[in-house]
BASE-556651 format. One record per atom (N, C-alpha, C, O): residue in three letters; atom name; y, x, z. Coordinates in pm, 1 decimal, decimal comma, always signed. Layout:
<nodes>
(node Ala CA (Y X Z))
...
</nodes>
This chain:
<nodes>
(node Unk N (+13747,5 +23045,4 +14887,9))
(node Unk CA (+13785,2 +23158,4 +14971,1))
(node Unk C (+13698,3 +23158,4 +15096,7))
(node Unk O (+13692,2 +23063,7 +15175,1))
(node Unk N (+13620,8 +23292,0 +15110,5))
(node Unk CA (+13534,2 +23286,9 +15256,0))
(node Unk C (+13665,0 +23329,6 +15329,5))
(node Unk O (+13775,1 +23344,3 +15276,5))
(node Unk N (+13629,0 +23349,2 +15478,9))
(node Unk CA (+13718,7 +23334,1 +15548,4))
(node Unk C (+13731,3 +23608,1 +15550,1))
(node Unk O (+13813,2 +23685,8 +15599,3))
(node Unk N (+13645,2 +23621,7 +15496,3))
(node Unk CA (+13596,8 +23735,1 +15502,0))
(node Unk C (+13711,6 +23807,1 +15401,0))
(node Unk O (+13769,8 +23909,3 +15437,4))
(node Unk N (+13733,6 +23754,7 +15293,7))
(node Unk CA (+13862,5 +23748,8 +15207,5))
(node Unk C (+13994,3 +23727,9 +15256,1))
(node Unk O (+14089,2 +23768,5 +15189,1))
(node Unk N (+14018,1 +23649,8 +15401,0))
(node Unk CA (+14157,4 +23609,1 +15417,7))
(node Unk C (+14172,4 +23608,3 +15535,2))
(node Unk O (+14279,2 +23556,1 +15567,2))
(node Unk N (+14072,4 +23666,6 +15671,9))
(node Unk CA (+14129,4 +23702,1 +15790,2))
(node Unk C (+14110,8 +23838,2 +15847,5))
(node Unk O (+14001,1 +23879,8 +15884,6))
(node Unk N (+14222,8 +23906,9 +15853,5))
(node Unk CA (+14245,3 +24032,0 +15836,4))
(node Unk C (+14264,0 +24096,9 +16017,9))
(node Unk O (+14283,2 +24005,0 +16097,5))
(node Unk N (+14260,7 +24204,9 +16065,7))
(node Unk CA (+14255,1 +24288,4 +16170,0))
(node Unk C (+14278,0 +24377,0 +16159,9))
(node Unk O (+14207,4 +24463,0 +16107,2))
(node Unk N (+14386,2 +24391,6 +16206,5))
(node Unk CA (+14465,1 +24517,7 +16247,1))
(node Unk C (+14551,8 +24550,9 +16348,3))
(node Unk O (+14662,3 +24501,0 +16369,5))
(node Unk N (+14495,4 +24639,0 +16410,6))
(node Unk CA (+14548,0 +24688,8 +16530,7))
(node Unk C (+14706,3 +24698,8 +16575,9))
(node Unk O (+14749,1 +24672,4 +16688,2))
(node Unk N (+14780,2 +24741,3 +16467,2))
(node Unk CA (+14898,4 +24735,4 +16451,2))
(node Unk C (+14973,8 +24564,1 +16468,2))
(node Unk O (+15093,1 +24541,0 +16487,9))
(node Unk N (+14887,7 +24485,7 +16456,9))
(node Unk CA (+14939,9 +24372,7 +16403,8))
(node Unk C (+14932,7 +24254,1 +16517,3))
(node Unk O (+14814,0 +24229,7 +16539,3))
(node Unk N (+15013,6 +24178,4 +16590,9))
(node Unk CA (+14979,0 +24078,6 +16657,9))
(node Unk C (+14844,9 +24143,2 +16761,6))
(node Unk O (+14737,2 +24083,7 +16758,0))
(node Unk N (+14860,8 +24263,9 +16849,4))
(node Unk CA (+14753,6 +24325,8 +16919,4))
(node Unk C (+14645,3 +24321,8 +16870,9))
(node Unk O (+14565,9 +24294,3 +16960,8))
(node Unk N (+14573,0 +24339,2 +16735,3))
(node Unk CA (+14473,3 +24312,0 +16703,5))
(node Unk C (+14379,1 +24188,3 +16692,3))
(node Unk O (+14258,5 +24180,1 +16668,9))
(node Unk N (+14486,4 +24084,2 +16719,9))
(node Unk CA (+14387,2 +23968,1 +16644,0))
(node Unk C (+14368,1 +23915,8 +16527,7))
(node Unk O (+14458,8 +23910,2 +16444,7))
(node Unk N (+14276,5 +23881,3 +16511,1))
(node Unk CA (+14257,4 +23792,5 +16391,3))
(node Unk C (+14377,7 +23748,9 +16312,9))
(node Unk O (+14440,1 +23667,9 +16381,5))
(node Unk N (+14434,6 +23769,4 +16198,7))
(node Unk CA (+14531,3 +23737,4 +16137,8))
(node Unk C (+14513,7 +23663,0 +16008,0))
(node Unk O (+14403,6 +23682,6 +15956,6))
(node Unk N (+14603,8 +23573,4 +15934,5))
(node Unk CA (+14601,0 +23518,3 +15785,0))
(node Unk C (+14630,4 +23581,6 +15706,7))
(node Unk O (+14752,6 +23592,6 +15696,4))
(node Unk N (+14542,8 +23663,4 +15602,1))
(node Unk CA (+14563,9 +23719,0 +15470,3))
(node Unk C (+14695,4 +23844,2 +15546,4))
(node Unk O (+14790,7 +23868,1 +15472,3))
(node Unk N (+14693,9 +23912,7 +15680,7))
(node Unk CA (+14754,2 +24003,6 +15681,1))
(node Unk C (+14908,9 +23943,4 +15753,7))
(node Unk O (+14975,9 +24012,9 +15830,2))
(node Unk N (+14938,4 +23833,5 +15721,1))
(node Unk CA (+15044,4 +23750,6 +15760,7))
(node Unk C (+15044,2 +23780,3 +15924,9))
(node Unk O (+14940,5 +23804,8 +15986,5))
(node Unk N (+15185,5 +23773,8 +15990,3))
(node Unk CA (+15164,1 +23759,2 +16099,0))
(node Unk C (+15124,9 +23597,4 +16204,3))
(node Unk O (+15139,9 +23592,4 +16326,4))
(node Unk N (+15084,8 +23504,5 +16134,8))
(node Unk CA (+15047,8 +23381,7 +16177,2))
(node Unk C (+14880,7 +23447,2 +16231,1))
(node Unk O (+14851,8 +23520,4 +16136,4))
(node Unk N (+14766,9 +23455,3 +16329,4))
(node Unk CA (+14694,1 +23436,6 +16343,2))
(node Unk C (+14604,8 +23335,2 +16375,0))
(node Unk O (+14646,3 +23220,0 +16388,3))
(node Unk N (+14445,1 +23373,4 +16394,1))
(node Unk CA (+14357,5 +23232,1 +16345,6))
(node Unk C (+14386,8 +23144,2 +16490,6))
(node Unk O (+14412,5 +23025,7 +16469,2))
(node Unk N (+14386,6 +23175,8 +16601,2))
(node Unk CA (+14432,8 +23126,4 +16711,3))
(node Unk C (+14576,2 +23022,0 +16724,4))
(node Unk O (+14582,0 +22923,3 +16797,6))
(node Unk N (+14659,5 +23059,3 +16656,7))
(node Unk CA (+14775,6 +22952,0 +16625,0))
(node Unk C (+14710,2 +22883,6 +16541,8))
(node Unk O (+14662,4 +22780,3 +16588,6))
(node Unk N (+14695,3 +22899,2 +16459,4))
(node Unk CA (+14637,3 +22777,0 +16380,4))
(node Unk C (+14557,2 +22671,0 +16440,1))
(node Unk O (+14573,2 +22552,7 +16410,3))
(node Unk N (+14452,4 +22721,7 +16542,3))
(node Unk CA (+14325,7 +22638,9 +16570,1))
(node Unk C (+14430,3 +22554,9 +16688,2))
(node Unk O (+14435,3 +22433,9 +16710,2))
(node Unk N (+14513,5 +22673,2 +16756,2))
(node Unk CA (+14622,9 +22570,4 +16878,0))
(node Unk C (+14649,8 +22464,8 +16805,2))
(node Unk O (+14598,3 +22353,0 +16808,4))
(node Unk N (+14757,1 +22518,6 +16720,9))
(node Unk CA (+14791,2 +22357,1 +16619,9))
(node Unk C (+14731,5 +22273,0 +16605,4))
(node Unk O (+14764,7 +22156,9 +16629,4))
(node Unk N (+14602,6 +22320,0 +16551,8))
(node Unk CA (+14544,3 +22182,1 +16521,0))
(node Unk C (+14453,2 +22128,0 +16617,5))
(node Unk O (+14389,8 +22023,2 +16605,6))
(node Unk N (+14451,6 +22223,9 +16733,6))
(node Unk CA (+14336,0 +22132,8 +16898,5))
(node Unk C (+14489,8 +22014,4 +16929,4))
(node Unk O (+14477,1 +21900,1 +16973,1))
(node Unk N (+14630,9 +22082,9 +16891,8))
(node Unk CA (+14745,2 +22009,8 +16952,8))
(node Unk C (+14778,5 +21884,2 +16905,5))
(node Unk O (+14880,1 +21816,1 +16919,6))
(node Unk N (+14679,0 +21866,8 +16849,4))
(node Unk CA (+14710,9 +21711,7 +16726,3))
(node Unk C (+14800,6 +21742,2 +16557,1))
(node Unk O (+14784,3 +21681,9 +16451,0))
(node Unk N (+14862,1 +21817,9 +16578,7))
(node Unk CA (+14885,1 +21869,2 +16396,8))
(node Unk C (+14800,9 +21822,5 +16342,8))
(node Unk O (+14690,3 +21835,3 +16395,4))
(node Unk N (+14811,4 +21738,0 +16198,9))
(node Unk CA (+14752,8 +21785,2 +16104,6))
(node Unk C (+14770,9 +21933,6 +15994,2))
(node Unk O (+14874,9 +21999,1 +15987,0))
(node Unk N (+14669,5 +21957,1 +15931,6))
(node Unk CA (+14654,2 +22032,9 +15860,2))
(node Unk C (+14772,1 +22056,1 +15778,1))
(node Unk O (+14833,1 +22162,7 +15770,3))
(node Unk N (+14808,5 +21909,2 +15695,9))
(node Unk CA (+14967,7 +21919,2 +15603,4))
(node Unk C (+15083,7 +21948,5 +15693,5))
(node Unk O (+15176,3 +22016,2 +15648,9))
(node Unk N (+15087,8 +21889,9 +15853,6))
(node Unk CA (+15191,8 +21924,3 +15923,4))
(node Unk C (+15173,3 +22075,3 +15915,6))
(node Unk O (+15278,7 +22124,3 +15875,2))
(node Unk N (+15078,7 +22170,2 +15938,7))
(node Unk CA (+15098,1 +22305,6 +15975,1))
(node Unk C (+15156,5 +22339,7 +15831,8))
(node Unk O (+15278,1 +22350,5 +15816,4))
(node Unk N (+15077,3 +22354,4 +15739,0))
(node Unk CA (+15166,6 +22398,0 +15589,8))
(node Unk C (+15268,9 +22357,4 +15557,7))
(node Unk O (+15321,5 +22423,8 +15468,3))
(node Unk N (+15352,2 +22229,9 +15610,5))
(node Unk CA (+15497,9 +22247,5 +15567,9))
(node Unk C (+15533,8 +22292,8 +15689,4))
(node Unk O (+15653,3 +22266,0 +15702,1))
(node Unk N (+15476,0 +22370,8 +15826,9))
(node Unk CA (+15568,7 +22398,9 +15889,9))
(node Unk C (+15565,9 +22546,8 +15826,1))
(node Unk O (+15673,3 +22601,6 +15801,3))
(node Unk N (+15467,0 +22599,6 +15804,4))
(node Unk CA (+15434,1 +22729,1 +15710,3))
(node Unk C (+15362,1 +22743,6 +15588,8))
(node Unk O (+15242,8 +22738,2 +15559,0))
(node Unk N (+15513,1 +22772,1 +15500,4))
(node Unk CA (+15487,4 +22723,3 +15355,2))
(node Unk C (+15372,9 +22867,9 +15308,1))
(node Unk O (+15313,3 +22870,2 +15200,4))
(node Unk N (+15361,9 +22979,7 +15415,3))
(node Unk CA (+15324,0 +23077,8 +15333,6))
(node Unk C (+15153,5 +23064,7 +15318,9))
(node Unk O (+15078,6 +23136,5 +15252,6))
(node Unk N (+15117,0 +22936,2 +15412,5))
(node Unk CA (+14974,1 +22908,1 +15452,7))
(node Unk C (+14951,3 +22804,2 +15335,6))
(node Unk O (+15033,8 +22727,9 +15285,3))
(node Unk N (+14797,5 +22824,2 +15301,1))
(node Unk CA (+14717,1 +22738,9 +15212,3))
(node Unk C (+14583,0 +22612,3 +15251,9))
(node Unk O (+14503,0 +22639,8 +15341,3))
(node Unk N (+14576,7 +22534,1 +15207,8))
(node Unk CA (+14411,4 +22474,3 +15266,5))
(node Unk C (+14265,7 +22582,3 +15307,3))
(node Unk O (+14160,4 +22591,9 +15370,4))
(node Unk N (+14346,8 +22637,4 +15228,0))
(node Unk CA (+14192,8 +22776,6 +15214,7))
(node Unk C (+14228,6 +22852,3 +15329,5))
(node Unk O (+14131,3 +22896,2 +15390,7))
(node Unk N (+14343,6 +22881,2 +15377,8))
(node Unk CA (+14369,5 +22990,2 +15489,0))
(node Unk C (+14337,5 +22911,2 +15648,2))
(node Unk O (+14296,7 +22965,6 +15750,8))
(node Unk N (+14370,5 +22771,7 +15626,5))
(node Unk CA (+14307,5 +22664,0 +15772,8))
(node Unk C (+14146,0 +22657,8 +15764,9))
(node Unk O (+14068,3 +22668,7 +15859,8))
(node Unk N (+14113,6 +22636,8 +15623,6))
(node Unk CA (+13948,1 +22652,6 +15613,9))
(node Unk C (+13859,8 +22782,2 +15641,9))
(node Unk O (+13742,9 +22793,6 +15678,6))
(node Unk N (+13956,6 +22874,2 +15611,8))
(node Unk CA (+13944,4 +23023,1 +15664,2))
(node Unk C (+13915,3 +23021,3 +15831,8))
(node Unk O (+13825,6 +23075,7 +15896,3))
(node Unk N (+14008,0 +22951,5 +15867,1))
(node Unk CA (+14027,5 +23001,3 +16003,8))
(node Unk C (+13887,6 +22916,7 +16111,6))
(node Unk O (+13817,4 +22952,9 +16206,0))
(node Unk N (+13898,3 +22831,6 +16056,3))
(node Unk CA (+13753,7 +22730,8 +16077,5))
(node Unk C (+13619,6 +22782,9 +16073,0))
(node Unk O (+13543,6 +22790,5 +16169,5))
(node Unk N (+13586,8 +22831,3 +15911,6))
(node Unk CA (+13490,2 +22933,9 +15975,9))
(node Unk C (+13457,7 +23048,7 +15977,1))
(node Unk O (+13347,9 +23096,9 +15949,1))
(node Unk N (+13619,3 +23135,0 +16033,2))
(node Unk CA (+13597,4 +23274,7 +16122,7))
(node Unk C (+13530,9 +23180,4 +16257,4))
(node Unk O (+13413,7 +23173,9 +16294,7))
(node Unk N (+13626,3 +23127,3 +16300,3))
(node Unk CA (+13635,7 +23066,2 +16422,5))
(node Unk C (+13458,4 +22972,7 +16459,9))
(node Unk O (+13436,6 +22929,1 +16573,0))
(node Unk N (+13363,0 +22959,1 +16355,7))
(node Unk CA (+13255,9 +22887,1 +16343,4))
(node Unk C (+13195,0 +23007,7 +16351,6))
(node Unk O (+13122,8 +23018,6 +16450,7))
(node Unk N (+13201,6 +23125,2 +16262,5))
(node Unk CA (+13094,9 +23202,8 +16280,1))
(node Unk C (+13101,4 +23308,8 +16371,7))
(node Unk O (+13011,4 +23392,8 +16373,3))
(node Unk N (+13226,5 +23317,0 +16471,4))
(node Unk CA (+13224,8 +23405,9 +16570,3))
(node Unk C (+13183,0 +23350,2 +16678,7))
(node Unk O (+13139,7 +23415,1 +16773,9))
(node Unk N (+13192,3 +23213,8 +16675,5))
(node Unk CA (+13121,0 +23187,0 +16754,6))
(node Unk C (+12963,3 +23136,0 +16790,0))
(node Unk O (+12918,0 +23093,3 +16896,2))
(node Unk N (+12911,0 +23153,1 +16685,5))
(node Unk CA (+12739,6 +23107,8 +16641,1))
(node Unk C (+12687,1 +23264,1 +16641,4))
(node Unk O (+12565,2 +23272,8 +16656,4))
(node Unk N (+12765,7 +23404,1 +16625,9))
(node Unk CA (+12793,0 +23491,9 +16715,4))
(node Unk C (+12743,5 +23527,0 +16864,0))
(node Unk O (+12637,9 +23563,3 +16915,9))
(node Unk N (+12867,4 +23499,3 +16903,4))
(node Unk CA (+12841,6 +23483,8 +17067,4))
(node Unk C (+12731,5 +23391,1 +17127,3))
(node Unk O (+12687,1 +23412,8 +17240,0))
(node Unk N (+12680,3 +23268,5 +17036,2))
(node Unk CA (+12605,3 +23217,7 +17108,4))
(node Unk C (+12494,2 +23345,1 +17067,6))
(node Unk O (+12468,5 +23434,3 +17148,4))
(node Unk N (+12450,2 +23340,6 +16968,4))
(node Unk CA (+12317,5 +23408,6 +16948,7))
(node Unk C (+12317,3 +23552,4 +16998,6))
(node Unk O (+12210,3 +23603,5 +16965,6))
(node Unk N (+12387,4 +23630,1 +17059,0))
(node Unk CA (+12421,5 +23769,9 +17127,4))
(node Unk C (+12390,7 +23671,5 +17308,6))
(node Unk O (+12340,8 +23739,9 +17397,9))
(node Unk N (+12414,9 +23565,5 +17330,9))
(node Unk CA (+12411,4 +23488,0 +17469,8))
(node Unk C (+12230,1 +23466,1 +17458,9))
(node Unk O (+12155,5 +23522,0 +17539,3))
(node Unk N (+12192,2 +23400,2 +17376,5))
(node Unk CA (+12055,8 +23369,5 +17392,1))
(node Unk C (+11975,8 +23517,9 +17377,3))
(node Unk O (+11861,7 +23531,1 +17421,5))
(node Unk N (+12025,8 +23594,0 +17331,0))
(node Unk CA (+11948,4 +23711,9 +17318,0))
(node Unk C (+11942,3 +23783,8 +17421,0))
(node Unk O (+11843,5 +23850,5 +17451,9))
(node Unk N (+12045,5 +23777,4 +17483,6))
(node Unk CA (+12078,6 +23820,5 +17647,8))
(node Unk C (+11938,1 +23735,1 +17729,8))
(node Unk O (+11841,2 +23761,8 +17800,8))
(node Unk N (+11983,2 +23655,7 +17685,4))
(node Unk CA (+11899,1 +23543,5 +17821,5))
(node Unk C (+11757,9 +23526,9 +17789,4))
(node Unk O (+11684,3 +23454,1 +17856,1))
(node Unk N (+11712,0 +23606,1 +17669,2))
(node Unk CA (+11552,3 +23629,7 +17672,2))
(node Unk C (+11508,0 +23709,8 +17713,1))
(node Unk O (+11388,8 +23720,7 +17741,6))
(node Unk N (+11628,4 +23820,7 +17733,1))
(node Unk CA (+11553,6 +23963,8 +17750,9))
(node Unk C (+11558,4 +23964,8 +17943,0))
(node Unk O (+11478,7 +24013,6 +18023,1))
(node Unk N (+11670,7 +23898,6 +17961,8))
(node Unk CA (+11678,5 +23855,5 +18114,0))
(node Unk C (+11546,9 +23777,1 +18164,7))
(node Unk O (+11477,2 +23812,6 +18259,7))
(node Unk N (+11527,7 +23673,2 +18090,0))
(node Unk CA (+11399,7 +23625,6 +18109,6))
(node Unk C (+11262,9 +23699,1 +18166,2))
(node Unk O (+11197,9 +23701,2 +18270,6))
(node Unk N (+11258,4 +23760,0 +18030,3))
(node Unk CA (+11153,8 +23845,5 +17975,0))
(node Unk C (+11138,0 +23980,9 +18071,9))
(node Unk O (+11025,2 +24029,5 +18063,3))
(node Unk N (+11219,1 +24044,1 +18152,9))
(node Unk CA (+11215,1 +24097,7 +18231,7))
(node Unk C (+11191,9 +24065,0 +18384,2))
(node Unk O (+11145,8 +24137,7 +18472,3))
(node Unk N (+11245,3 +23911,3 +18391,2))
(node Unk CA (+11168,3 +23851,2 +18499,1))
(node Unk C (+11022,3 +23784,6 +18517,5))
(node Unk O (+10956,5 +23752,2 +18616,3))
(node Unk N (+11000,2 +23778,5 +18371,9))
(node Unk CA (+10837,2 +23768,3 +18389,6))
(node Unk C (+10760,7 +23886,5 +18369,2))
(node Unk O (+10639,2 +23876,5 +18385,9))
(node Unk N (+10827,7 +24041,4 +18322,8))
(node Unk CA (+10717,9 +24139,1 +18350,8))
(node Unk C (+10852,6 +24246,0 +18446,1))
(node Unk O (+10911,7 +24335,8 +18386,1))
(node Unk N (+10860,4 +24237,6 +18486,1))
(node Unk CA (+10911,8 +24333,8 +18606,7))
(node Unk C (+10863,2 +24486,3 +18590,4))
(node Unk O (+10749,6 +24517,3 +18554,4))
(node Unk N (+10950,3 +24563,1 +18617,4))
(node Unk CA (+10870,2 +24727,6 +18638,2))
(node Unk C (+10755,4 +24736,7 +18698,0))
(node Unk O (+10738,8 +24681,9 +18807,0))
(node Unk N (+10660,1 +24805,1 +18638,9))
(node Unk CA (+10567,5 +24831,0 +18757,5))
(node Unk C (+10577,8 +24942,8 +18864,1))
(node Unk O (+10631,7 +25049,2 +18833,6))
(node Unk N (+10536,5 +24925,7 +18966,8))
(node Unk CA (+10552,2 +25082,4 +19068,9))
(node Unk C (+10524,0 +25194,8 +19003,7))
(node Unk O (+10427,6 +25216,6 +18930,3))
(node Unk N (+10596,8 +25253,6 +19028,1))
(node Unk CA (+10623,7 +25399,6 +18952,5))
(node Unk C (+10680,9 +25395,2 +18853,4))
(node Unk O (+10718,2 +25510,6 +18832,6))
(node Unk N (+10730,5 +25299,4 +18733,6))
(node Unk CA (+10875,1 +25254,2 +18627,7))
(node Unk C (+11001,7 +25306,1 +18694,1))
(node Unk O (+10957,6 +25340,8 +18803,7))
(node Unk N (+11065,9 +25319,2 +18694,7))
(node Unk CA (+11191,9 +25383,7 +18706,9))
(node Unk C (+11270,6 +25372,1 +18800,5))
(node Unk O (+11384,1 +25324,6 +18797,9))
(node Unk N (+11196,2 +25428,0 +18912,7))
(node Unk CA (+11204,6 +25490,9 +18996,4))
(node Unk C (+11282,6 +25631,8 +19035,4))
(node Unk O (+11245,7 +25712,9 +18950,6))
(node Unk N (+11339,9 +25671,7 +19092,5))
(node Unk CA (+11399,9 +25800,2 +19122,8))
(node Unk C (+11329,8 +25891,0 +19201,9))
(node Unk O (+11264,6 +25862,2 +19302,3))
(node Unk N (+11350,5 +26037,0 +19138,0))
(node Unk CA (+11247,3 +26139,3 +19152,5))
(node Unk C (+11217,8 +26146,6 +19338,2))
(node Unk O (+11297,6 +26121,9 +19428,7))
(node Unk N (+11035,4 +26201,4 +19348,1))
(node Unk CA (+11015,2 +26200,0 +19480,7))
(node Unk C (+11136,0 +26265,1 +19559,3))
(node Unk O (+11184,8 +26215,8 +19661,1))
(node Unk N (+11176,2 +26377,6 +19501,3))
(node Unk CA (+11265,6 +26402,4 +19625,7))
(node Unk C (+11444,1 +26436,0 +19499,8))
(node Unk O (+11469,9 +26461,1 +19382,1))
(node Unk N (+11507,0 +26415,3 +19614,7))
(node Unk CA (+11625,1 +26494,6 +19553,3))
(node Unk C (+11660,2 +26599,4 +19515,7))
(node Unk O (+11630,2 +26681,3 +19602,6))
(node Unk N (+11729,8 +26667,2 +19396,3))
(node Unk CA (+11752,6 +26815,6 +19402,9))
(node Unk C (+11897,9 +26807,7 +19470,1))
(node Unk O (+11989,8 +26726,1 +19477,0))
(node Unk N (+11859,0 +26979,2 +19530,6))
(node Unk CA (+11975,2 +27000,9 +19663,2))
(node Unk C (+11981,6 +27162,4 +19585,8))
(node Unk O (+11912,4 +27222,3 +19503,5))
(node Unk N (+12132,9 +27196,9 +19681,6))
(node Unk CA (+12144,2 +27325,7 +19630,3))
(node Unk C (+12039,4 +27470,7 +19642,4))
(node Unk O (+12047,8 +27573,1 +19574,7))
(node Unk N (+11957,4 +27443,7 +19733,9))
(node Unk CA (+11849,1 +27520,3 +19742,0))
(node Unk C (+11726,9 +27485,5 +19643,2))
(node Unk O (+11617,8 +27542,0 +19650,5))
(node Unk N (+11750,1 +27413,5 +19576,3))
(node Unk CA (+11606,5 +27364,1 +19500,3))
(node Unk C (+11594,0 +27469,7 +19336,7))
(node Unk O (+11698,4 +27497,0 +19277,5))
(node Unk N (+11500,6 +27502,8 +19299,2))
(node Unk CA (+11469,6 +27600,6 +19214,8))
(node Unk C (+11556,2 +27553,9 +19121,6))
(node Unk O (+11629,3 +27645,5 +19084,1))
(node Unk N (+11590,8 +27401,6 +19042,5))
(node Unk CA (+11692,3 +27387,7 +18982,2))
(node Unk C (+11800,3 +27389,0 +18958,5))
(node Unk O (+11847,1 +27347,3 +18852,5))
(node Unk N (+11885,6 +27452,1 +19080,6))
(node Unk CA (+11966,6 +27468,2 +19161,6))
(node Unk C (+12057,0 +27635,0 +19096,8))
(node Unk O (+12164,1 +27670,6 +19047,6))
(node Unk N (+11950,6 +27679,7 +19131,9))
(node Unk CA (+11974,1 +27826,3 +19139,1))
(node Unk C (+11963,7 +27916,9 +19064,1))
(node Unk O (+11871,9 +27910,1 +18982,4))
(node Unk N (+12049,7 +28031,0 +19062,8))
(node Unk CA (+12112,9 +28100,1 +18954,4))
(node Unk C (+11957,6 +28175,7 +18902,1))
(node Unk O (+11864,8 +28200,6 +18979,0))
(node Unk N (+11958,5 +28203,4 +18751,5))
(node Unk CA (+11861,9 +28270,8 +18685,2))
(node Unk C (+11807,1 +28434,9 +18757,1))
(node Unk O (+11719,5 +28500,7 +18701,1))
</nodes>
């Protein structure tokens, strides 16, 4: 089971997070549980409706949303870069020599 098969989103549901196979348990309780010292068998007999595949699920939603965010972070931080080593040149985007005002030909009625 990818995790693409068994963690579900829906707006209606637990405010839109990440959920198990639609269940109202989401991937966030689970990962609590188990940052909380749970094991894996403790969470399934505390919830018989959960499987090995639905904790392995949640592992890597939880792996690939975040390999995600990193790579959306480094992509940020090249282009940040990359803009500090070529900067606008004078006259790049800049705002027009003058302002339009209500007297200005653009201004005014046909």
């Amino acid at each position: 089971m990818t995790y693409r098969n068994g963690i579900t989103i829906d707006p209606g549901k637990r405010g839109g997070k990440p959920c198990i196979r639609g269940l109202r348990i989401t991937v966030y309780d689970v990962l609590e549980y188990l940052a909380s010292g749970m094991s894996a068998q403790e969470i399934l007999d505390d919830f018989p409706d959960l499987t090995h595949d639905d904790i392995r699920a949640c592992l890597s939603f939880t792996a690939d949303r975040e390999r995600k965010r990193l790579d959306e972070q480094e992509l940020e931080e090249r282009h940040v870069a990359g803009y500090r080593r070529n900067p606008p040149q004078a006259g790049e985007f800049e705002a027009p020599e003058r302002d339009l005002a209500w007297g200005d030909e653009a201004w005014s009625d046909p």
